[in-house]
C-alpha positions as a LaTeX table, in Angstrom:
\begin{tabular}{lrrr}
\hline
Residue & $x$ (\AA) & $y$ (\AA) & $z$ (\AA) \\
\hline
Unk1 & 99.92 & 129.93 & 143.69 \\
Unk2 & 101.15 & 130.01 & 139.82 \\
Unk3 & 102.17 & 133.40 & 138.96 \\
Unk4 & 103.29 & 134.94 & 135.87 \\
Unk5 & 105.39 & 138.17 & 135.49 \\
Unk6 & 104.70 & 140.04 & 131.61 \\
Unk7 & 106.55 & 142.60 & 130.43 \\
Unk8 & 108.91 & 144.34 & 128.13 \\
Unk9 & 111.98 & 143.52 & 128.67 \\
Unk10 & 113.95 & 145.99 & 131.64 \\
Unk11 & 110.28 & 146.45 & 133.12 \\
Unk12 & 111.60 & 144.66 & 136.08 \\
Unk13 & 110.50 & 140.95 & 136.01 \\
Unk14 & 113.42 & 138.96 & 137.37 \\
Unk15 & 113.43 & 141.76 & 140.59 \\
Unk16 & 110.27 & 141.54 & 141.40 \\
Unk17 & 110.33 & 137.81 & 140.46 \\
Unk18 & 112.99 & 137.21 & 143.11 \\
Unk19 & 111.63 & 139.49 & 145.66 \\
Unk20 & 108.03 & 137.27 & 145.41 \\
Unk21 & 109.52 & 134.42 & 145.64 \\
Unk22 & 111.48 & 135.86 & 148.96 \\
Unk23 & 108.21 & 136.67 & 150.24 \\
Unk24 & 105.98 & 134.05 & 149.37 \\
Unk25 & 108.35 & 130.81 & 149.41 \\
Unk26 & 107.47 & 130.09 & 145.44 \\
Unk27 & 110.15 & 128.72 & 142.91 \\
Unk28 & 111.32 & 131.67 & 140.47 \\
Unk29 & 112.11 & 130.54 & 136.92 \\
Unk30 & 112.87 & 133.23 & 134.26 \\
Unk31 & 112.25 & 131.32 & 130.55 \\
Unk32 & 115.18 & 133.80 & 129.52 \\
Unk33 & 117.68 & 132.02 & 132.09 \\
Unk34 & 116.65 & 128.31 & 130.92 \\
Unk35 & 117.64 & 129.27 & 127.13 \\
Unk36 & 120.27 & 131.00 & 128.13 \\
Unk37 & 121.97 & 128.34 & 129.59 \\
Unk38 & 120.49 & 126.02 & 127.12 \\
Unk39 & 122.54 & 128.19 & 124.59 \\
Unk40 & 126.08 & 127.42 & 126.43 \\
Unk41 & 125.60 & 123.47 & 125.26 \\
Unk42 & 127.35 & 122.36 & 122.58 \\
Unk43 & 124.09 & 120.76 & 120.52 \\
Unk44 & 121.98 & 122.07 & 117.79 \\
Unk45 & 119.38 & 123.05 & 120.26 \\
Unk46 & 122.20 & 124.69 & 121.68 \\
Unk47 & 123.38 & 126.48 & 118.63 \\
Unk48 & 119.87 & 127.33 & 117.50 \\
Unk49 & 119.24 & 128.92 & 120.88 \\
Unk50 & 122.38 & 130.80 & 120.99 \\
Unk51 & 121.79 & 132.43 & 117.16 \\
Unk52 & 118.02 & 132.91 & 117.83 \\
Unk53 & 118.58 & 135.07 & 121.20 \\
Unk54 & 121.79 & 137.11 & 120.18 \\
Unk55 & 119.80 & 138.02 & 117.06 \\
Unk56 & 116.79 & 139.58 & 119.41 \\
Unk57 & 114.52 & 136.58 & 118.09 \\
Unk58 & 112.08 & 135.03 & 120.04 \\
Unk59 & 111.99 & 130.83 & 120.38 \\
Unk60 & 109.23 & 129.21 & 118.19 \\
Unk61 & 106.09 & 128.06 & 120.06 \\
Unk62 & 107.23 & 124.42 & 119.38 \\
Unk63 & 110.57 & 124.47 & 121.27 \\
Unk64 & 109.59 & 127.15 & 124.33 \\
Unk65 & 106.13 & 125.15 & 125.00 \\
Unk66 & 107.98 & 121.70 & 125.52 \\
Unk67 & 110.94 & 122.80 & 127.62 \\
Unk68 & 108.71 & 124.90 & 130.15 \\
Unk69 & 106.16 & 122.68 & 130.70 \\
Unk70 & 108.93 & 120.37 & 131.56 \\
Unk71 & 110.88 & 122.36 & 133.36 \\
Unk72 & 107.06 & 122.90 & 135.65 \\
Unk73 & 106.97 & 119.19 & 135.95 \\
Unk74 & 109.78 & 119.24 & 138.45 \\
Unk75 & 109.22 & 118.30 & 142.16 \\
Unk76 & 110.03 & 122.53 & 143.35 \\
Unk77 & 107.17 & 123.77 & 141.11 \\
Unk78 & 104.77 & 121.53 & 143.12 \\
Unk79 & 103.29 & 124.09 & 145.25 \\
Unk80 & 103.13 & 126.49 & 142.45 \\
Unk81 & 105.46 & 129.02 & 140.90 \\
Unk82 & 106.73 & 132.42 & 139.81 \\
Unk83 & 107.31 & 132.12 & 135.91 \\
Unk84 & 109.18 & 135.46 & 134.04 \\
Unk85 & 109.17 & 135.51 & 130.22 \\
Unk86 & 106.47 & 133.08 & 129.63 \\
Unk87 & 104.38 & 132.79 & 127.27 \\
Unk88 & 105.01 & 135.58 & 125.26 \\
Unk89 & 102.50 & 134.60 & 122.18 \\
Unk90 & 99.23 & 133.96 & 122.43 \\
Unk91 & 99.62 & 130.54 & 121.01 \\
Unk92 & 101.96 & 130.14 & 124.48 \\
Unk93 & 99.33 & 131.31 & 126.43 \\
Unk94 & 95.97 & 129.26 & 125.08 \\
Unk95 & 98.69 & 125.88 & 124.89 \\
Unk96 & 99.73 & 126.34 & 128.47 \\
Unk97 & 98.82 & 123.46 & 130.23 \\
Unk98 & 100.12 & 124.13 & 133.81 \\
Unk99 & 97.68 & 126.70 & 134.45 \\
Unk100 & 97.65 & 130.20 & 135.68 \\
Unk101 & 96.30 & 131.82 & 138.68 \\
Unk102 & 97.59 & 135.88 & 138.39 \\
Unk103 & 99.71 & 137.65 & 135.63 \\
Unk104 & 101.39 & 140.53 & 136.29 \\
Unk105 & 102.31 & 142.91 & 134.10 \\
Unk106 & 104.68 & 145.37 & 134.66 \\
Unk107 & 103.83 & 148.18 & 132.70 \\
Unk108 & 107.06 & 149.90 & 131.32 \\
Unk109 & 107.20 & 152.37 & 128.21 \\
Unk110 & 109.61 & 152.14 & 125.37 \\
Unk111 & 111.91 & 154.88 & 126.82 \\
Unk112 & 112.43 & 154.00 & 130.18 \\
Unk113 & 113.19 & 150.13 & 129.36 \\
Unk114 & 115.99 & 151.28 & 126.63 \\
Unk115 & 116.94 & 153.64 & 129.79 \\
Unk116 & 117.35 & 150.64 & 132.06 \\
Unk117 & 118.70 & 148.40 & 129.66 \\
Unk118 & 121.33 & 150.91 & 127.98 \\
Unk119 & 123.31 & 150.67 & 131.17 \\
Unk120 & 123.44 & 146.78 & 131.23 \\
Unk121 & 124.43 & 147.15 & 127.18 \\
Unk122 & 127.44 & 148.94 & 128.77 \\
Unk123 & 128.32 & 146.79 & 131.38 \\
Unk124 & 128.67 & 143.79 & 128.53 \\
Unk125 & 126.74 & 141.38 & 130.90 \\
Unk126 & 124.71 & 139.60 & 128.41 \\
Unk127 & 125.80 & 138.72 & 125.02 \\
Unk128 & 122.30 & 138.73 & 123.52 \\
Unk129 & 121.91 & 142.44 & 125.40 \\
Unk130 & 123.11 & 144.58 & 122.14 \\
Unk131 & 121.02 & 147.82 & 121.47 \\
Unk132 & 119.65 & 146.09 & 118.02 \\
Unk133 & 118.75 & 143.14 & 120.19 \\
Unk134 & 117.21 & 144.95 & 122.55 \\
Unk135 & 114.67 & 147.27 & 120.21 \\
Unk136 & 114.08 & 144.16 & 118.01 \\
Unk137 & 112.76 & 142.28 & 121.13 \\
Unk138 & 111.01 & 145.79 & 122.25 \\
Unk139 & 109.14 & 145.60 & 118.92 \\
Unk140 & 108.24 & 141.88 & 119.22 \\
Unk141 & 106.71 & 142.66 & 122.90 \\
Unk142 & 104.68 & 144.90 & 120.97 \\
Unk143 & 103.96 & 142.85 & 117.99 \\
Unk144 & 103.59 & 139.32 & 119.74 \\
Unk145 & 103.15 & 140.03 & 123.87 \\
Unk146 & 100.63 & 142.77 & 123.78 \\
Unk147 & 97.80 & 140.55 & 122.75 \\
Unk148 & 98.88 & 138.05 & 125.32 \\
Unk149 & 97.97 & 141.16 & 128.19 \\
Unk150 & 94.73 & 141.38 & 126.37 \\
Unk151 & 93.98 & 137.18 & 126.75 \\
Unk152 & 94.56 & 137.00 & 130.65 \\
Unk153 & 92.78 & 140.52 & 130.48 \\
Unk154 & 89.73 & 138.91 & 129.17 \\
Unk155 & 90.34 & 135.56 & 131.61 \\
Unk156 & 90.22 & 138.02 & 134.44 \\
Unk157 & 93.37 & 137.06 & 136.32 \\
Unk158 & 95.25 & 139.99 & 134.65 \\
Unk159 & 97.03 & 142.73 & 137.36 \\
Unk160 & 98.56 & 145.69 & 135.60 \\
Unk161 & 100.77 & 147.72 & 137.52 \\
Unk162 & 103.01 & 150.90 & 136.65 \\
Unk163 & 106.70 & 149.50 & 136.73 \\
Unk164 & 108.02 & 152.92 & 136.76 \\
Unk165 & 107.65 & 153.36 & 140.30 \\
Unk166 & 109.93 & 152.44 & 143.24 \\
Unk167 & 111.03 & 149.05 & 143.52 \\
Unk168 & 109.18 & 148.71 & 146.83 \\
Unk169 & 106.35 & 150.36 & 146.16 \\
Unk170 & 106.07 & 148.15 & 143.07 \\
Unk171 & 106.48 & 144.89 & 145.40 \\
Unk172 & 103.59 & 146.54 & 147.66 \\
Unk173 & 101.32 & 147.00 & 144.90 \\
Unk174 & 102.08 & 143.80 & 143.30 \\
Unk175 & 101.09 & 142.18 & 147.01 \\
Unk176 & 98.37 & 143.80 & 147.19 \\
Unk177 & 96.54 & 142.56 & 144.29 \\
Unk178 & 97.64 & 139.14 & 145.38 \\
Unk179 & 95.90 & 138.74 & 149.12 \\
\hline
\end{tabular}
C-alpha cells in the first residue's frame, strides 16, 4: 500500500507515520528528515538546503521531485510505503510518478499546531523549528498544500481526519478508513 500523510506541520504526521508503519510493516520516510540530513553535508545542495529550511522555505519542485522519487526507488519501498511531507504543491502531486493509493490528512488548525510546536521551539530540537519558521511554513501549508487536499480530494483517495483527537483514537480512525 502507498500512503501519504498531509498536514500542517505539528498535526502529527511523523507519529502516526511511525505508528502505521508499526502496524502495517510499511517503510516510513518523512521528506523533512531526508533534507534535513541532506542539509548536514558540506555541498551546495547541502548549503542550499540548510538556508532554504532554517528560513521556513519550502524546496523547489525541481530538487524535492528528483530526490523522492529516488529515494522510492530503493529495494524497502518495494511493497509500498508511508511518505510524510510529500508533495506539498500541486505541481508535486500531478509529477508524482510512484503513485498513490490513500492520503491522509490530518486536519490541525493554526492554534493548536503553534501549541504543539511552541514546546519543541523551547526544547531547541530543530534548528529550522524557530517561531518565524514555523508561521512562515504555517502560511505556505495554506498558500501551497491546501490545494494539494483538494487534488487527491477530487482523485477520491483523500481521508480527512480531525488530528486534534487522541493519539489512539487518531490511529483507529486512520485504520479504519484503510481496511
Amino acid at each position: 500500500m502507498k500512503i501519504i500523510l498531509i498536514g500542517i506541520q505539528g498535526s502529527g504526521k511523523s507519529t502516526q507515520g511511525n505508528m502505521l508503519h508499526d502496524k502495517l510493516g510499511i517503510e516510513y520516510l518523512s521528506s523533512g528528515h531526508i533534507f534535513r540530513e541532506m542539509a548536514k553535508e558540506k555541498t551546495p545542495l547541502g548549503r542550499y538546503m540548510k538556508e532554504t529550511l532554517n528560513a521556513g522555505y519550502l524546496i523547489s519542485d525541481e530538487k524535492t521531485i528528483p530526490i523522492i522519487e529516488e529515494y522510492l526507488a530503493k529495494p524497502e519501498y518495494s511493497n509500498g510505503y508511508i511518505l510524510d511531507g510529500f508533495p506539498r504543491t500541486t505541481k508535486q502531486a500531478e509529477d508524482f510518478s510512484n503513485g498513490v493509493d490513500k492520503v491522509i490528512y490530518l486536519k490541525v488548525s493554526d492554534k493548536e499546531a503553534l501549541w504543539r510546536l511552541s514546546g519543541r521551539v523551547e526544547e531547541g530540537i530543530r534548528e529550522d523549528n524557530t517561531l518565524v519558521a514555523i508561521r512562515k511554513r504555517i502560511q505556505l501549508f495554506h498558500d501551497l498544500t491546501e490545494p494539494v487536499i483538494e487534488f487527491y480530494r477530487q482523485k477520491g483517495n483523500l481521508i480527512e481526519v480531525d488530528g486534534e483527537r487522541d493519539i489512539e483514537v487518531i490511529h483507529q480512525d486512520i485504520m479504519s478508513h484503510l481496511k
